[in-house]
C-alpha positions in Angstrom: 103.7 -129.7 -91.8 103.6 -126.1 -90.7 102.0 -123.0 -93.2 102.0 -119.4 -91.8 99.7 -116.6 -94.0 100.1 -113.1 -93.5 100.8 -113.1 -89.7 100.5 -110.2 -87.7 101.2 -109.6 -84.4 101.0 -105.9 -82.3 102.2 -105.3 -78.8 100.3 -101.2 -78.0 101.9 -99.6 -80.7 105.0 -102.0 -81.7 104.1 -103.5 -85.1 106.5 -107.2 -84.7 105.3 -108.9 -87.3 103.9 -107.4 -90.6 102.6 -110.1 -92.2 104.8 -113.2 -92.5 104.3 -116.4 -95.0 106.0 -119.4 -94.3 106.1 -122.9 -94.5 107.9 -125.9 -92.7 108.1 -129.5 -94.4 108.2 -132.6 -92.8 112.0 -133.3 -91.3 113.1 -130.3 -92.1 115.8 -128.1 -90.0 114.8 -124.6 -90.5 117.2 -122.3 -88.7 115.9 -118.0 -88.2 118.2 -115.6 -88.0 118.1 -111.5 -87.8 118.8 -108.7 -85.3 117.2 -109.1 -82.0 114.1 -107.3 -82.0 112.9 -108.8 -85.8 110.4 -110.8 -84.3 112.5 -114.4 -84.9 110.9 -115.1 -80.9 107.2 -114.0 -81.4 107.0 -115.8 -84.2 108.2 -119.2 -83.1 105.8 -118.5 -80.1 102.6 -117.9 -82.5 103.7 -121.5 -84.6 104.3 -123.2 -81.7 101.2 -122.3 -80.1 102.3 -120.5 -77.1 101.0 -117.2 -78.6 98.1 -116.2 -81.5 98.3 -113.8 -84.0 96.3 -110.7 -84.3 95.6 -111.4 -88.1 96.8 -114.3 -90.1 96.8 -118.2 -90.1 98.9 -121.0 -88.6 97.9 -124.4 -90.2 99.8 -127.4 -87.9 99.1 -130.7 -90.1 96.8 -129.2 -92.1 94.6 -127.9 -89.3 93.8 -124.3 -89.0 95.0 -123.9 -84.9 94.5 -119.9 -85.0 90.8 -120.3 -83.5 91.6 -123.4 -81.0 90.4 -122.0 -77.5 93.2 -122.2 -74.6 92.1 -126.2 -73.9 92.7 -127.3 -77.1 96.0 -125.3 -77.8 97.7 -126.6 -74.1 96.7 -130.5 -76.0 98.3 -129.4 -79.1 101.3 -128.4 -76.8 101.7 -131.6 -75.0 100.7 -134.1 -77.7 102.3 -132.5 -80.8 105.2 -130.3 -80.0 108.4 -129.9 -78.0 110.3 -127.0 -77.2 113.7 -125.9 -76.2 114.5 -123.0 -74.6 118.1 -121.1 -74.1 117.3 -121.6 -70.6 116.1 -125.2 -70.0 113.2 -124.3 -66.8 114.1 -127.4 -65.5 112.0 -127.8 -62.0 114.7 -127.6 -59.5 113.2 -129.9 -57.2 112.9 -132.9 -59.4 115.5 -135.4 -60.6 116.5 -135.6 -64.3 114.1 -138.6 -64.9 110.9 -136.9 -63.2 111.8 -133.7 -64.8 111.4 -136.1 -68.3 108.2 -137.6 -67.1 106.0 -134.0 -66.5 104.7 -133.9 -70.3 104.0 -137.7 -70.4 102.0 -137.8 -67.1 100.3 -135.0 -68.2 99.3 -136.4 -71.4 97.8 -139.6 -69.1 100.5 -141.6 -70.3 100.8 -144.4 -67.7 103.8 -144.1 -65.3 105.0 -147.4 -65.9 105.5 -146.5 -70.0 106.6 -143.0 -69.3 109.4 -143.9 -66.9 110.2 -146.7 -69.3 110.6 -144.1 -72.5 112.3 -141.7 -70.2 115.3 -143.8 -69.2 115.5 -144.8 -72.7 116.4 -141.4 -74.4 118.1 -140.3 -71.2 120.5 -143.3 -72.4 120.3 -141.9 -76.1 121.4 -138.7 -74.5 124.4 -140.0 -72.1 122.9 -139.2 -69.2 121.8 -143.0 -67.9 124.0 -142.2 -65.2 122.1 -138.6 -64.1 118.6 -140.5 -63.6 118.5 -139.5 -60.0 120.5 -136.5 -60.3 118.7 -132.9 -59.4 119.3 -129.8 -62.2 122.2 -128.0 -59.7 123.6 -131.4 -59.4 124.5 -131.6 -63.4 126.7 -129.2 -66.0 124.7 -126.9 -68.1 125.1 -129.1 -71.3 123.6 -131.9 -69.4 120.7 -130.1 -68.0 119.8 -128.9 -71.7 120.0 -132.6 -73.0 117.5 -133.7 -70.5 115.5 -130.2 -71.7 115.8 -132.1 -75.1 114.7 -135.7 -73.4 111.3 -133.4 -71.9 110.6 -132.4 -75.0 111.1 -135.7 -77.1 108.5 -137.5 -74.2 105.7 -137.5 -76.0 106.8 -138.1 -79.8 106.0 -134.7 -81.2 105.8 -134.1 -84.3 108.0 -130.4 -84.7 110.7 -129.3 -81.8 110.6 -125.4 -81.6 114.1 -124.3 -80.3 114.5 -120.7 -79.3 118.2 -120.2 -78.9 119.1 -123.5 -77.7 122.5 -123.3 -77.3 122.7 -119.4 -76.4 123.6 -120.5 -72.9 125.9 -122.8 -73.4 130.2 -122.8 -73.9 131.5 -123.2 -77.4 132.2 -127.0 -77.4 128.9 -128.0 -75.3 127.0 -126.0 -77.9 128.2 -127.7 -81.1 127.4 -131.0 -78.9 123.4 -130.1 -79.5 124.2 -129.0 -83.0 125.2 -132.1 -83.8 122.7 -133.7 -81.9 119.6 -131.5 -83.4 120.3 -133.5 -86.8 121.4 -136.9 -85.0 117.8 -136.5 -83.9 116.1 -135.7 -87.6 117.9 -139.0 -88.8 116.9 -141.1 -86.0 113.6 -140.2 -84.7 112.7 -138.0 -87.9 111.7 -135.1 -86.1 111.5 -131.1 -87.6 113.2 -128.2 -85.9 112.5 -124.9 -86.4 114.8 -122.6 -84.3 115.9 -119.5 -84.0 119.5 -118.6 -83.1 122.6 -115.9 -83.3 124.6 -119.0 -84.0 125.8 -118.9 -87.6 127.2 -122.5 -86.7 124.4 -123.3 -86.4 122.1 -121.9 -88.7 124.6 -122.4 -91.5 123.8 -126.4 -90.8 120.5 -125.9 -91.2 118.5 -127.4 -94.8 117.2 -123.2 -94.9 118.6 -120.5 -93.1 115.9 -117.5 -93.2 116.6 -114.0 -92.3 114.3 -111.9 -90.5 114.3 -108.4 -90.3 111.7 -105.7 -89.0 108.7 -108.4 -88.5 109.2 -109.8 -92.2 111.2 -112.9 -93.8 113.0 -111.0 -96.3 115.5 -114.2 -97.6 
């Protein structure tokens, strides 16, 4: 689904990435670990399109999206991938349903259809009774599951989590480990994430360790 050649990434004089190969298969739960600093971050950001490299490829479904132009790469965002942050940039002044919604009416989705599949995997998640409820008004493990909801919206193909429980207790935490691969088996999706959670990475089909801008295992 996902190949990276020889990526390289610069910020001034900061070498963070020095030429990474990788490559994610369909359904796959690919967990990065390493140091902070190793570049784990910039290179989630350069597959998941948020970012490009200075040299190298990223090929998404066998489509080379290193020379899309800014259009193109915000409709490869929207249609094909979800994210999940440590923090979950919720907007404050929405409700947990609308806060779902934002990808799918940006994709032209019809409202009707969007609110329809927005209930439905706020019920998936628990949180049928938090339709109407505002981020300040729910827990922090709640207002990540409706993160997770955001990102499902639009059916995307790979979920890029950076850190997704780094913010969250202990128990809440193994909650959305457990639901990272209740997802894979029921809506079939990839993750590739990168945590300090050995919990979590240790789940994982491939843990890979990066260290000074380069997958070393």
């Amino acid at each position: 689904m996902i190949e990276v050649k020889d990526i390289k990434k610069d910020y001034g004089q900061l070498e963070v990435l020095k030429g990474v190969d990788l490559r994610i298969s369909e359904k796959e739960v690919v967990s990065i670990v390493g140091k902070s600093g190793a570049g784990k971050s910039t290179l989630l950001h350069i597959m998941g399109a948020l970012d490009k490299p200075d040299k190298g490829t990223v090929r998404f479904n066998d489509r080379n999206i290193t020379g899309l132009n800014k259009k193109e790469l915000a409709q490869l965002r929207n249609e094909e991938i979800g994210f999940i942050f440590q923090f979950h940039y919720l907007l404050p002044e929405f409700t947990a349903l609308e806060n779902v919604c934002i990808p799918g009416l940006i994709k032209k989705t019809s409202k009707d259809e969007v609110t329809k599949k927005a209930k439905e995997l706020l019920d998936y998640l628990g949180l049928s009774a938090r339709l109407d409820h505002k981020p300040n008004q729910m827990s922090g493990g709640e207002q990540q599951r409706v993160a997770v909801a955001r990102a499902l919206i639009n059916s995307p193909k790979v979920i890029f989590a950076d850190e997704p429980s780094g913010n969250l207790d202990s128990s809440t935490s193994k909650e959305l480990h457990d639901l990272i691969f209740q997802l894979r088996k029921d809506f079939g999706q990839t993750f590739v994430i990168v945590t300090h959670n050995e919990e979590l990475a240790n789940m994982s089909d491939r843990k890979l360790l990066m260290v000074d801008g380069k997958i070393v295992d």
